[in-house]
N, C-alpha and C positions, 0 to 999 in steps of 0.2 A: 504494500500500500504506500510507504513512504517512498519508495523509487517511483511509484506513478507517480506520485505528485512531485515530483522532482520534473521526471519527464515534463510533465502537464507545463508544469510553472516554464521550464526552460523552453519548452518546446513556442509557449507564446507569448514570451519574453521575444524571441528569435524574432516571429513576425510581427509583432509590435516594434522592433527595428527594423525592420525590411519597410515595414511601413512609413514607418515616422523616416527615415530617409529618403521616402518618394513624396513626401507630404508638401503643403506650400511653404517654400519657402520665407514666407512672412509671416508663419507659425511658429517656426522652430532657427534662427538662426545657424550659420556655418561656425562651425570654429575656425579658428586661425589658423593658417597653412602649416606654421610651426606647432601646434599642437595636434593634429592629428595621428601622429604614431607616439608612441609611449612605451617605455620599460618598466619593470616593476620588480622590486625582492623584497621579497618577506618572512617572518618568521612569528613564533608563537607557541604559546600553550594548547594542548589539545591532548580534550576530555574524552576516552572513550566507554562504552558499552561494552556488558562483558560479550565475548563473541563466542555464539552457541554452533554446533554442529550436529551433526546425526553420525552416528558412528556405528552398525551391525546393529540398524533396531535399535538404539543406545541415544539417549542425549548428553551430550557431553557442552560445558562451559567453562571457558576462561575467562578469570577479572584480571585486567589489565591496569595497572599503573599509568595514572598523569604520565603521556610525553609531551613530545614536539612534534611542531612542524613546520616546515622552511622549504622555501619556492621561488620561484620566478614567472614572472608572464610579456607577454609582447604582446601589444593593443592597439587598436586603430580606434579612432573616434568618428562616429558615422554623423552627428549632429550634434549639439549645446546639450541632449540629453542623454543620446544613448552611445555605448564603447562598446565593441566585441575583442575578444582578447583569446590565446591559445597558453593554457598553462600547464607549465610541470612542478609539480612539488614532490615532497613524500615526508611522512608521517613516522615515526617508531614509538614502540611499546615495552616497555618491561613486562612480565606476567610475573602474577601477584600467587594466585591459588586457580583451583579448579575443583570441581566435580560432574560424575555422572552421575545417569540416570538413568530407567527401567519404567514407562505408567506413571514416571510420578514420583517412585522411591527411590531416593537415591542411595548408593551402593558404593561409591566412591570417592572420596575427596581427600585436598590435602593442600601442600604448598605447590606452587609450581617456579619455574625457573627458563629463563631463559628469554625471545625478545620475539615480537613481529611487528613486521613494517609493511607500508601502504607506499607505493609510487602510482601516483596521477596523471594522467594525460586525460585534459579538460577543455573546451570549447566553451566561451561562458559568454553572458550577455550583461551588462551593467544599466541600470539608469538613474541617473541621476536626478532624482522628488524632490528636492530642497535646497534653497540656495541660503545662506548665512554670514554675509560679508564674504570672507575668502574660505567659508566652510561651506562645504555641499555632503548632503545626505544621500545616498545611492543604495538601491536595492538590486536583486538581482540572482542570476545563477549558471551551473553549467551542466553538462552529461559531456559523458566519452569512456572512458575503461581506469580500470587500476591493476598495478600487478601487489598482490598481498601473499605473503610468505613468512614464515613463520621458522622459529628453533627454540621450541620448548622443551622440557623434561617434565612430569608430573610426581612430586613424590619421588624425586630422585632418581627413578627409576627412566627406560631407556624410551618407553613410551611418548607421545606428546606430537603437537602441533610441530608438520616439518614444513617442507616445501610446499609452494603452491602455485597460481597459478592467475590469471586474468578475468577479470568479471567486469560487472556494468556498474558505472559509476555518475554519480551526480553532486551537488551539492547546491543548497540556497545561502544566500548569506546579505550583508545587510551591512555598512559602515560610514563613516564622515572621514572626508579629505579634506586636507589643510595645507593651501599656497602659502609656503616659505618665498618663494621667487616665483619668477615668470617660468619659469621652467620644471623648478621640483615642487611636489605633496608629499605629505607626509599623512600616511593611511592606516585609520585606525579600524578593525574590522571584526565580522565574527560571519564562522563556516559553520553551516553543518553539512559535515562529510558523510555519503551511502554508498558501502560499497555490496553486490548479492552475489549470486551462486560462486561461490569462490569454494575449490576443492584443498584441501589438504593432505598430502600424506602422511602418514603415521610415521613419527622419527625411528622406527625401530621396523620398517619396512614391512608391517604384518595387514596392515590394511589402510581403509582413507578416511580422513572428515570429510562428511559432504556439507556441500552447501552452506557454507561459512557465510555469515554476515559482519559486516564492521561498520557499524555508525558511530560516531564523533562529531563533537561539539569545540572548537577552535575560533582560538581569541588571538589575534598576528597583529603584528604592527609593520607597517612596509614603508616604504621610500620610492615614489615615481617620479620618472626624467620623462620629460617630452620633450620630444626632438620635431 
């Protein structure tokens, strides 16, 4: 449900810019020829969900530890309101504990150990609702895949969240930019990251996690150059 609405939200986001770029031009202003391409890096806090699997009939869950995450994007500005942009980031995770389950009862738990990460490749839409002297409010989002992979131990033992693999990814998010100069912002923001059917193998090579999900919640602060 949450990745349609992901889809949903970006998908008409996307024509709501395709639009508003063919709109009249005494609606919506051009930006200035120097501001239409843009860089961006950023970095941040980010809060994840513990990330559940199906394992042999089995439910199995990891609660992952506060990490990071840090990125970059390249953006064009299509009008005074709206920016398309292509990003890569990625995300890591300590693992905190785990347990399975069976109907309901669980049957397993304990500490877990070891780390998994999210890398992004995103498509995103931005617009820009609010002006504020030289602060602007923007909402907005992306789709495109992530690759999520994982080297856990459960209990010490040889078991755990291995390798993985690519799934469908999205993300909405919401923030205020700040002109320092003609040229840089300074970008305060907040993600929420979806990543679905993401497979995992078992570190001790006896079977797979299916259908991994990773949702996360990220708070970045970034730096954009227009050129």
């Amino acid at each position: 449900m949450k990745l349609r609405l992901l889809a949903g939200v970006s998908i008409l986001a996307l024509g709501l810019g395709w639009s508003s770029a063919h709109a009249a031009d005494a609606v919506v202003d051009a930006p200035r020829a120097e501001d239409l391409w843009y860089v961006t890096l950023f970095g941040g806090a980010s809060f994840p969900n513990d990330v559940k699997t199906d394992y042999d009939g089995s439910r199995y869950s990891v609660d992952l530890n506060t990490g990071f995450v840090i990125g970059g994007a390249v953006g064009r500005r299509i009008n005074d309101v709206f920016r398309v942009e292509g990003e890569l980031s990625y995300a890591r995770y300590k693992a905190s504990s785990f347990s399975g389950s069976y109907d309901g009862v669980v049957f397993n738990s304990g500490d877990a150990a070891g780390n998994l990460s999210a890398t992004y490749l995103l498509a995103n839409v931005w617009a820009d609702v609010a002006h504020f002297g030289d602060a602007k409010l923007y909402v907005g989002g992306g789709i495109g895949a992530a690759y999520v992979t994982a080297d856990t131990h459960f209990d010490g033992d040889d078991f755990g969240y291995g390798p993985g693999g690519w799934g469908f990814a999205g993300q909405l998010g919401t923030g205020v930019t700040y002109a320092v100069t003609q040229n840089v912002d300074l970008d305060f923001g907040y993600r929420f990251k979806a990543v679905s059917n993401v497979d995992l193998d078992d570190n001790d090579g006896s079977n797979t996690y299916k259908d991994a999900k990773l949702y996360s919640h990220n708070l970045q602060f970034g730096v954009i150059y227009k050129f």
